[in-house]
C-alpha positions in Angstrom: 22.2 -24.1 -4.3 20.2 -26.2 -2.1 20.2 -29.8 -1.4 16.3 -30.5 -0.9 13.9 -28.5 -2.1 10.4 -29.6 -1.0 7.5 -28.4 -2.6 4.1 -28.0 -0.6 3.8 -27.1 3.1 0.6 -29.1 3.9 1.1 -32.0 6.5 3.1 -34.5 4.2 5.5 -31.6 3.1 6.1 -30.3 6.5 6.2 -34.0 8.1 9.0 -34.4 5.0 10.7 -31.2 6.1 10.9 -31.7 10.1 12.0 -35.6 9.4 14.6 -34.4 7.3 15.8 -31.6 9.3 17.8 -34.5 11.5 20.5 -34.3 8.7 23.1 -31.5 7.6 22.2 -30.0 4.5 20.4 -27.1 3.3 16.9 -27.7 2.8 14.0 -25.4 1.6 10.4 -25.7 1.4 8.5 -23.7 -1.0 4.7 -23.3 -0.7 2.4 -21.0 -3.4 0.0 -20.3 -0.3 0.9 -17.3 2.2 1.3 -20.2 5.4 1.8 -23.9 6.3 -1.7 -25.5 6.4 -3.8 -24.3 3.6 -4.6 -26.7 1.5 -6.3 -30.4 1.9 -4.2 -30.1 5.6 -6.6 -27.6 6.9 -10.1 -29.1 5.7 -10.8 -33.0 6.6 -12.1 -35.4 9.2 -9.3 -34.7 11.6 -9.1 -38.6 11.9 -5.8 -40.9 13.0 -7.5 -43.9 11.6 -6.8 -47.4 12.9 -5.8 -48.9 9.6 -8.2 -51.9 8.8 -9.6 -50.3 6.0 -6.3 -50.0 3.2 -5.9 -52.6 0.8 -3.8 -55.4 2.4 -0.2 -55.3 1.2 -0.5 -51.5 -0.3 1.9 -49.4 0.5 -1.5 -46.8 2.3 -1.6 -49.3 4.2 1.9 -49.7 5.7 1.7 -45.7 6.5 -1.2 -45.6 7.7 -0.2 -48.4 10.6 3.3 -47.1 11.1 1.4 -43.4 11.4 -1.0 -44.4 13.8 1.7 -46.0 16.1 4.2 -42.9 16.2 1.0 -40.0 16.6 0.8 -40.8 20.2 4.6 -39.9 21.1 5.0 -37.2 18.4 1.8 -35.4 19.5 4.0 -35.5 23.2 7.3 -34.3 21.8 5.9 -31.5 19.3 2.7 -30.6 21.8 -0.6 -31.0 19.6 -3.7 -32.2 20.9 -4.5 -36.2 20.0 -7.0 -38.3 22.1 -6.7 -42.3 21.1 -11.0 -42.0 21.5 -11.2 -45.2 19.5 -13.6 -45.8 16.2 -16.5 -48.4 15.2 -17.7 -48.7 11.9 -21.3 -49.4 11.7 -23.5 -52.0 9.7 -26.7 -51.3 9.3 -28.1 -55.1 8.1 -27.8 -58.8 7.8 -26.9 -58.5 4.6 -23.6 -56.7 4.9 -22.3 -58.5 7.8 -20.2 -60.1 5.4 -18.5 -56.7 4.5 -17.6 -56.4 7.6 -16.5 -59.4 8.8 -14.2 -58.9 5.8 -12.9 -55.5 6.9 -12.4 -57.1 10.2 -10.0 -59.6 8.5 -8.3 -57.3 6.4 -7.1 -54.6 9.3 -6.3 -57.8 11.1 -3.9 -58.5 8.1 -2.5 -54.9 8.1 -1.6 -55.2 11.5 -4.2 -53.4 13.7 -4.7 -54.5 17.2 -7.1 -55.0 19.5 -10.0 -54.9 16.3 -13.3 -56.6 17.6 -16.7 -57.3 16.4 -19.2 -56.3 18.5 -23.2 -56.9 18.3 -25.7 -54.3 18.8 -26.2 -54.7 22.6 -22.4 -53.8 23.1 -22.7 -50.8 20.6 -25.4 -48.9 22.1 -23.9 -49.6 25.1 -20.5 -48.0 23.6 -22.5 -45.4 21.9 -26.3 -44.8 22.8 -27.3 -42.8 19.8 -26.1 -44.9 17.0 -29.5 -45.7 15.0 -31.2 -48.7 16.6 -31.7 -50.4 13.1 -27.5 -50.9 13.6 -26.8 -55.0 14.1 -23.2 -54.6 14.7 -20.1 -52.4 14.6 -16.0 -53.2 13.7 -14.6 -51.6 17.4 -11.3 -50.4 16.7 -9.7 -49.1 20.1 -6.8 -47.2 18.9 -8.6 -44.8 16.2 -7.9 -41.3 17.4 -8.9 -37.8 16.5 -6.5 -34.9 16.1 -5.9 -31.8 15.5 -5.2 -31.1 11.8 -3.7 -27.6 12.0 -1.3 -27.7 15.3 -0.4 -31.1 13.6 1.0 -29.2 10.7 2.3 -26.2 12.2 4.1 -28.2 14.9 5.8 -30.0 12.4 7.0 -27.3 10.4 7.9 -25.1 13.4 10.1 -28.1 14.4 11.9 -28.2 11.1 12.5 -24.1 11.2 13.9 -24.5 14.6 16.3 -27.5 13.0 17.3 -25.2 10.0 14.9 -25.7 7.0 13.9 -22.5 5.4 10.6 -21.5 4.2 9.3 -19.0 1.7 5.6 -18.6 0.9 3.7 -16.7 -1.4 5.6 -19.1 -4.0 4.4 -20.9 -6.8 5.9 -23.5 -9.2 5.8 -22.7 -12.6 8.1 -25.2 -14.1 11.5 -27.1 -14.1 14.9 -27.5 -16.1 17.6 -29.9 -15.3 21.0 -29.7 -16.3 24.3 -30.5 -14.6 22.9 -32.9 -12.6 21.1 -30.0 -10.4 17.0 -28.8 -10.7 15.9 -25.4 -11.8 13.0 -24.5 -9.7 11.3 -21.6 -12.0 8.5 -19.7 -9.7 6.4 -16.5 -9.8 9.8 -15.0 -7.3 12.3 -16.3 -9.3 14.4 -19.6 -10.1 15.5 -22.2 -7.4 18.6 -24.4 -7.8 18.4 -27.7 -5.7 20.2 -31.3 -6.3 16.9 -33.3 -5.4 13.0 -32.0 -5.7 10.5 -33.5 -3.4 6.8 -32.9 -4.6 4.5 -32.6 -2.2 1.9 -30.6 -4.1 -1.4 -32.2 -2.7 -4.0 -32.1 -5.5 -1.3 -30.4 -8.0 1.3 -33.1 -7.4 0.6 -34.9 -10.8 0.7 -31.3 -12.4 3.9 -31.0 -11.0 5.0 -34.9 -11.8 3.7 -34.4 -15.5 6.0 -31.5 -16.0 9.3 -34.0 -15.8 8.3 -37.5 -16.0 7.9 -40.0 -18.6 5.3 -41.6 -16.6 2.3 -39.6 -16.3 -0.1 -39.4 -13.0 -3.3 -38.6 -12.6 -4.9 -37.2 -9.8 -8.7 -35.9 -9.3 -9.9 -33.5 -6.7 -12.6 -35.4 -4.8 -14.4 -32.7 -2.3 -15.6 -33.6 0.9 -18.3 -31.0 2.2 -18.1 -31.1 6.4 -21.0 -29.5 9.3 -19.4 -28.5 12.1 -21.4 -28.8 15.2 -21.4 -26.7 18.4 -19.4 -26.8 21.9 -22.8 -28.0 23.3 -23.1 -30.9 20.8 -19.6 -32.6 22.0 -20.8 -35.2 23.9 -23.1 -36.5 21.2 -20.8 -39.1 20.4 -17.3 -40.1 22.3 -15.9 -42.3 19.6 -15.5 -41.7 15.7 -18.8 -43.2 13.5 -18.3 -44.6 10.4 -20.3 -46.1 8.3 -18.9 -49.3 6.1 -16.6 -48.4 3.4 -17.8 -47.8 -0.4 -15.8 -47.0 -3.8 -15.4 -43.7 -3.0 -14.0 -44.1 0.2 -15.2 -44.8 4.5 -18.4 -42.7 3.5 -19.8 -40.5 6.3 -18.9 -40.1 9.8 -19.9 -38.2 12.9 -16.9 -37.7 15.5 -16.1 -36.0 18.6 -13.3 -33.5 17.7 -10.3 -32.7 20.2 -11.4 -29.2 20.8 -15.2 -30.4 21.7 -17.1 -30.3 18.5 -18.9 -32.4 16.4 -18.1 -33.2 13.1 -20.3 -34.6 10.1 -18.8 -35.6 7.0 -17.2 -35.6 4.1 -19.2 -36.4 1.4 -16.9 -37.7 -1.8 -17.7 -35.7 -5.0 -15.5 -35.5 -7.9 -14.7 -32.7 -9.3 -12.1 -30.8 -12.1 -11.8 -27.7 -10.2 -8.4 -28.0 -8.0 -9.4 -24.8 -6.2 -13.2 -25.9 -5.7 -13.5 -25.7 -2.2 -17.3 -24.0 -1.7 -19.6 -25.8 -0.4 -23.4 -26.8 -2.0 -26.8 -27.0 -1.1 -27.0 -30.4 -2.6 -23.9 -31.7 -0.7 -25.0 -30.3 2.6 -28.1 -32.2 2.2 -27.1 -35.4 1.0 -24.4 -35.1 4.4 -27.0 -34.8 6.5 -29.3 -37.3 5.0 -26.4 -39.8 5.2 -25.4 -39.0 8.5 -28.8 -39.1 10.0 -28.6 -43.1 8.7 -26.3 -43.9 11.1 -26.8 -41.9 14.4 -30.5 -40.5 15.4 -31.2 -37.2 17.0 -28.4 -35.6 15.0 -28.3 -31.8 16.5 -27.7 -30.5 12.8 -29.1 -27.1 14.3 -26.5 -26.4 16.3 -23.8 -26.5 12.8 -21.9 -23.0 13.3 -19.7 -23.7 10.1 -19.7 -25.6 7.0 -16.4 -26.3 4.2 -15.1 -28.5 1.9 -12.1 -29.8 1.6 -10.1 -31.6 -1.6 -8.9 -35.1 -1.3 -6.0 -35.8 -4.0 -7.4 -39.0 -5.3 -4.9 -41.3 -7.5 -6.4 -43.2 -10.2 -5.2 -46.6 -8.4 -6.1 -45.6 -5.4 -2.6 -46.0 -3.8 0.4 -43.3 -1.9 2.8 -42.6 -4.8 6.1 -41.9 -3.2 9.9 -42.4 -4.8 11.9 -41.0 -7.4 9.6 -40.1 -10.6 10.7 -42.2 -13.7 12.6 -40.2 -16.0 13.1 -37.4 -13.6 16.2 -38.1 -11.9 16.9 -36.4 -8.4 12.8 -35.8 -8.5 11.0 -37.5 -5.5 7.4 -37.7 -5.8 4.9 -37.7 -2.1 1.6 -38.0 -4.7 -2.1 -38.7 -4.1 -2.2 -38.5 -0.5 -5.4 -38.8 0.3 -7.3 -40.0 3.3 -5.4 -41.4 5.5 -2.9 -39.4 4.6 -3.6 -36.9 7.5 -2.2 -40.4 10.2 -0.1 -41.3 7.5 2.1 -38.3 7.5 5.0 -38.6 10.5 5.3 -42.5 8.5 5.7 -40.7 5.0 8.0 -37.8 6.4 9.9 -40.5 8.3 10.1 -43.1 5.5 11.1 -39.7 2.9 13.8 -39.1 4.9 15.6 -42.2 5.0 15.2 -42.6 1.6 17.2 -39.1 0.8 19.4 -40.2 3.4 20.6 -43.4 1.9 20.6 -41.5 -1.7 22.6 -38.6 -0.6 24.4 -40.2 1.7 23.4 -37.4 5.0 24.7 -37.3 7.9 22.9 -36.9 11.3 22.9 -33.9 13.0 24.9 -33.7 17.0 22.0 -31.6 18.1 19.0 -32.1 16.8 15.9 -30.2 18.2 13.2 -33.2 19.1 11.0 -30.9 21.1 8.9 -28.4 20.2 6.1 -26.0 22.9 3.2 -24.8 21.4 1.0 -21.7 22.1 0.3 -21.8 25.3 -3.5 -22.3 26.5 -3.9 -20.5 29.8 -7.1 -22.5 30.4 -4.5 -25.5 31.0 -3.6 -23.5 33.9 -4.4 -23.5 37.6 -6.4 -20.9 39.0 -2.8 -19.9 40.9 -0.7 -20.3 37.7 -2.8 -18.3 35.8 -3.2 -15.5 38.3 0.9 -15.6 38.3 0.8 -15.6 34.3 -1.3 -12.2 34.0 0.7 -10.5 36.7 4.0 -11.3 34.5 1.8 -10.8 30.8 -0.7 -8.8 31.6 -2.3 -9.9 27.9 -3.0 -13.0 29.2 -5.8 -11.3 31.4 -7.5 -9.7 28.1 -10.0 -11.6 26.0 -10.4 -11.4 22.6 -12.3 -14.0 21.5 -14.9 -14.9 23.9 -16.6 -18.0 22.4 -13.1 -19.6 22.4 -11.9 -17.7 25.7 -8.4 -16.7 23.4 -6.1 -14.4 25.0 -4.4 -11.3 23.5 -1.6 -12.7 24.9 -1.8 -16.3 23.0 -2.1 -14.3 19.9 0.8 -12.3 20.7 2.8 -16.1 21.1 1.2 -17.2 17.6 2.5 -13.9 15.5 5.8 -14.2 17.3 6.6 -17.6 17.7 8.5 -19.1 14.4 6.2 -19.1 10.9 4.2 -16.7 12.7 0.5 -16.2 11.9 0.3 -13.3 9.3 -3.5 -13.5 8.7 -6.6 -14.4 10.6 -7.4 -17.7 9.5 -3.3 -18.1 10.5 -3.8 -16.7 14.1 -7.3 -18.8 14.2 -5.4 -22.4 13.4 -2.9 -21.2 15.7 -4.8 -20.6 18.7 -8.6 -21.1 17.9 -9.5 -17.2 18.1 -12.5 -17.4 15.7 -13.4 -20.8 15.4 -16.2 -20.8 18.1 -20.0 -20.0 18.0 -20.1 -16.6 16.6 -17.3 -17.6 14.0 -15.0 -14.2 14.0 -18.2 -12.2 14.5 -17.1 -10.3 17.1 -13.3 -10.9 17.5 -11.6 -10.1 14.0 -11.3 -6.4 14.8 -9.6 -6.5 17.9 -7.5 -9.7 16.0 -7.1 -7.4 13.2 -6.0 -4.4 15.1 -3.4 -6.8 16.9 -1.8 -8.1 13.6 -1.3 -4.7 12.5 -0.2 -3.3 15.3 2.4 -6.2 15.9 3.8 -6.7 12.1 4.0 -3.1 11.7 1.6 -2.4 8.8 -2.1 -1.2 8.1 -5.3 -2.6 9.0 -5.8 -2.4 5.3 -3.2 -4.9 4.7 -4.2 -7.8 6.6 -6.2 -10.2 5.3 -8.5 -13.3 5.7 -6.1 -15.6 4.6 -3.4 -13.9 2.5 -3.4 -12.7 -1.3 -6.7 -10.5 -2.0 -8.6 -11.6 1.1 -8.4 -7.9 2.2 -10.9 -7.6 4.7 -11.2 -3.6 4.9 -9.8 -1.3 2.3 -9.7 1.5 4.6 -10.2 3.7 7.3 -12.8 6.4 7.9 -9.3 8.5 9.5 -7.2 7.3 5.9 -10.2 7.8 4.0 -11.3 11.3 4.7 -8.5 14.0 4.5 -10.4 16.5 3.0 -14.5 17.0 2.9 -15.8 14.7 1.0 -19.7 14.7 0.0 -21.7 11.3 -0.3 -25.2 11.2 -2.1 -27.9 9.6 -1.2 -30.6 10.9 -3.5 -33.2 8.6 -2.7 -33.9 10.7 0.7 -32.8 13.9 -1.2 -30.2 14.8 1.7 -26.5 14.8 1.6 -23.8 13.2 4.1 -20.9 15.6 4.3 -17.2 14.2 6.1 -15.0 17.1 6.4 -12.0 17.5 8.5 -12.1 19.6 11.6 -10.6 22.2 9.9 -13.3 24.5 7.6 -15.7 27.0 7.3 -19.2 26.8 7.7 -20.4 28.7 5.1 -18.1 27.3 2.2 -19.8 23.1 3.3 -23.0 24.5 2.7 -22.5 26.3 -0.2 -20.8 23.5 -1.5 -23.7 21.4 -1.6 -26.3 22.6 -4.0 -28.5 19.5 -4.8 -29.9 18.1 -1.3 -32.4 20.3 0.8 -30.5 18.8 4.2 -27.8 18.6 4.9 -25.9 15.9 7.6 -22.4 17.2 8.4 -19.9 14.6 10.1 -16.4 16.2 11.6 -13.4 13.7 11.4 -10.8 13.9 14.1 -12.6 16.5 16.2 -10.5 18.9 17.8 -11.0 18.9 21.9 -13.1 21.9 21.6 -15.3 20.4 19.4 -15.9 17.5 20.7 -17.2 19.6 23.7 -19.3 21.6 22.0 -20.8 18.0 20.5 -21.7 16.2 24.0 -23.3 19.8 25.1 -25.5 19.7 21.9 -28.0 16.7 20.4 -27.8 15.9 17.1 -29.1 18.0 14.7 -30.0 17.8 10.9 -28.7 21.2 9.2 -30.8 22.8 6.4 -29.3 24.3 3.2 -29.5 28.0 4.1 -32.3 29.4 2.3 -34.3 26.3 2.1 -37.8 26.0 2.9 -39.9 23.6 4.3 -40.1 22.1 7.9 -36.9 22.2 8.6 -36.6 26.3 8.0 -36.8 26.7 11.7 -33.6 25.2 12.1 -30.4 26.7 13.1 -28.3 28.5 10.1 -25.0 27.1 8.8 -23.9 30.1 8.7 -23.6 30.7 12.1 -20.5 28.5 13.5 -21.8 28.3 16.9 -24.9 26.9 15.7 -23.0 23.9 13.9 -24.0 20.0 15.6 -22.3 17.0 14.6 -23.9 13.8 14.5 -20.5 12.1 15.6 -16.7 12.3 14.6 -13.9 10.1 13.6 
């Protein structure tokens, strides 16, 4: 029996569990996914926004200030990258100078400091690229960019070290209640727990609907994103928006942490809670939107596109508290942007709220602190050179657009709620994200996982379930010969073993009139006799043609390889 169950590790689930991991109990949190940081947590604006733009009064807008203020000391204690690069919101005419002098009044009403109206002289002066059609921008000062996925991670890393459990590869399939307890039924069994916290991004309502008497509704709104190259990232310094429409701060361009630029989202509505692929028309209509507000945008130098799935709530409002007519059932619903700054507010504000329900205590030694993976390019030139004589992995890159260590992917499969996968070792330490995306890197990332979790190539995977990226090796593959047809060019492809005779692989092949034999795992002799000879394409014995003149199968000394396994 536990006494929290939280359900969802994206940001608001893990900012729940590390918040709540200052109090003795037994806490769990279950997510369907096979890591923290896989759903709407992994694919957005990376934005810690200001706060001027939530409706006055809403409860969005009290997270979304109270976020903003603890990111700066949170991203010091749990050791994630933030930079407080400040925002401006951009009008493009007379006419809606209005709108902003009213979004101006409204963060002023929520709370937001230091907001300021500035004309167009003091823009392009703040930003010389912004189109120079632009009369005037909302200059917020502490808007700040983040990064989304050592965000997450840090925060569930923090609530492992302070004794919250996880288990992925889990997924909800329904609830009972009885005895004053919840029955958590899944695809690895039943759960018990005295209180449920959903935290189900854009399945929360599914979840909610499944016990309440209340029902919720919450639509998948996609946001398609460009990412831009290293060489792009001082394009822009602050975060671009444009002003605010129904469906939400409309398009931005922003620096990113790691050096980047970033275009996007768009906001399209959609049914399909898993629909994150991008489209032709979305791209487009980014751009085109994007190019409004900034000129010269490098849009050639995008290395990546995605999408990403906001949970919208009908009202347009964070639905947190007990569910009514689910007793013991907390709801963390339609957290949507900016739920992403929201999240330490909502994990803090969670916690004291089971804390005065279950009456928790605090714990004598809580864990504040937590050390990321560490970046040897923080280093000294003399710190480093000390690091590599100690961890000689540290001296061998693996991914060179990113200049990623073996050694920092050693500390990300290691450290707690290790990486498993590629995309998890990439959030954890950026080993794929740079020009050539993973181009060159995922074998030698590949080989590592496997070698360090003890299991097969074969078995590691993109990003968990079927996302097998090889089903095979040539050495698994090919234990015995093995003939593969290619008819069109009327020769055959023969993988045999280094073990065979001669005579019995050509006589085994009756349809081609050549014959290309391939030894796997060559013996040391063999691979002798194959750097003395050049390649040679074998004819059938008795063929005839052009190739007659060439040496007989029979005749084992005769026998070439093109190459071996």
């Amino acid at each position: 029996m536990y006494d929290i169950i939280i359900i969802g590790a994206g940001v608001t689930g893990c900012a729940v569990a590390r918040y709540l991991s200052r109090y003795e109990g037994r806490m769990l949190v279950l997510e369907k996914a096979e890591d923290v940081c896989c759903g709407t947590s992994k694919a957005n604006s990376a934005i810690v926004h200001a706060g001027f733009d939530a409706a006055h009064g809403s409860l969005m807008a009290k997270m979304n200030l109270e976020g903003n203020l603890m990111m700066p000391q949170l991203a010091k204690d749990l050791d994630f990258a933030f930079k407080m690069n400040g925002s401006l919101v951009v009008c493009m005419s007379e006419e809606d100078l209005p709108k902003l002098r009213a979004l101006y009044e409204n963060g002023v009403k929520n709370g937001v400091k230091e907001l300021e109206i500035v004309d167009a002289k003091r823009l392009h002066e703040l930003e010389p690229n912004v189109s120079k059609h632009a009369v005037a921008a909302l200059w917020a000062p502490t808007g700040g960019i983040v990064c989304p996925f050592n965000l997450t991670i840090a925060l569930a890393e923090n609530a492992f070290d302070n004794g919250v459990e996880f288990q992925f590869n889990t997924e909800v399939t329904g609830f009972t209640w009885e005895d004053g307890f919840w029955t958590i039924h899944t695809n690895h069994g039943d759960f018990e727990s005295r209180y449920v916290i959903n935290a189900a991004g854009v399945y929360a309502d599914v979840l909610h609907n499944m016990v309440s008497t209340r029902k919720l509704h919450i639509t998948p709104r996609r946001g398609d994103y460009c990412l831009l190259d290293k060489n792009t990232g001082d394009f822009v310094s602050h975060t671009i928006f444009q002003l605010p429409g129904k469906l939400g701060k409309g398009v931005l361009v922003s620096p990113t942490v790691h050096g980047n630029t970033i275009v996007g989202p768009t906001a399209i509505d959609i049914d399909d809670r898993e629909g994150t692929n991008t489209t032709a028309e979305g791209l487009n209509d980014l751009i085109e939107k994007a190019g409004a507000t900034v000129e010269h945008l490098p849009i050639r130098q995008t290395i990546t596109s995605f999408a990403g799935l906001r949970a919208h709530e009908d009202h347009h409002e964070f639905v947190i508290g007990e569910a009514e007519g689910a007793q013991q059932f907390i709801d963390c619903a339609g957290i949507e942007s900016p739920g992403l700054t929201s999240s330490p507010a909502i994990g803090l504000h969670v916690s004291e709220l089971m804390r005065d329900l279950m009456g928790l205590r605090e714990k004598a030694h809580f864990i504040a602190t937590r050390r990321g993976v560490l970046d040897p390019k923080t280093l000294s030139k003399e710190d480093y050179q000390q690091l590599i004589r100690e961890k000689p992995a540290y001296g061998q890159i693996i991914c060179r657009c990113e200049q990623v260590t073996e050694g920092e992917i050693l500390d990300a499969i290691h450290r707690p709620l290790g990486a498993k996968s590629l995309d998890g070792v990439k959030r954890r330490t950026r080993a794929g994200m740079g020009r050539c995306q993973a181009g060159f890197c995922s074998p030698r990332v590949m080989e590592i996982l496997a070698r360090e979790l003890g299991v097969a190539q074969s078995e590691i995977t993109k990003s968990g379930g079927d996302s097998k990226i090889i089903v095979g090796t040539n050495k698994d593959a090919f234990s015995s010969t093995t003939c593969l047809n290619l008819t069109c060019f009327r020769f055959k492809i023969m993988l045999v073993t280094s073990s065979f005779t001669p005579g019995t692989v050509a006589n085994s092949c009756s349809t081609p009139s050549i014959l290309i034999v391939l030894i796997a795992n060559p013996s040391s002799e063999e691979r002798r006799i194959r750097r003395k000879a050049l390649p040679t394409v074998i004819p059938k014995p008795g063929s005839s043609g052009r190739n007659s003149n060439l040496p007989n199968l029979e005749s084992a000394s005769n026998i070439n390889t093109l190459s071996g396994f």
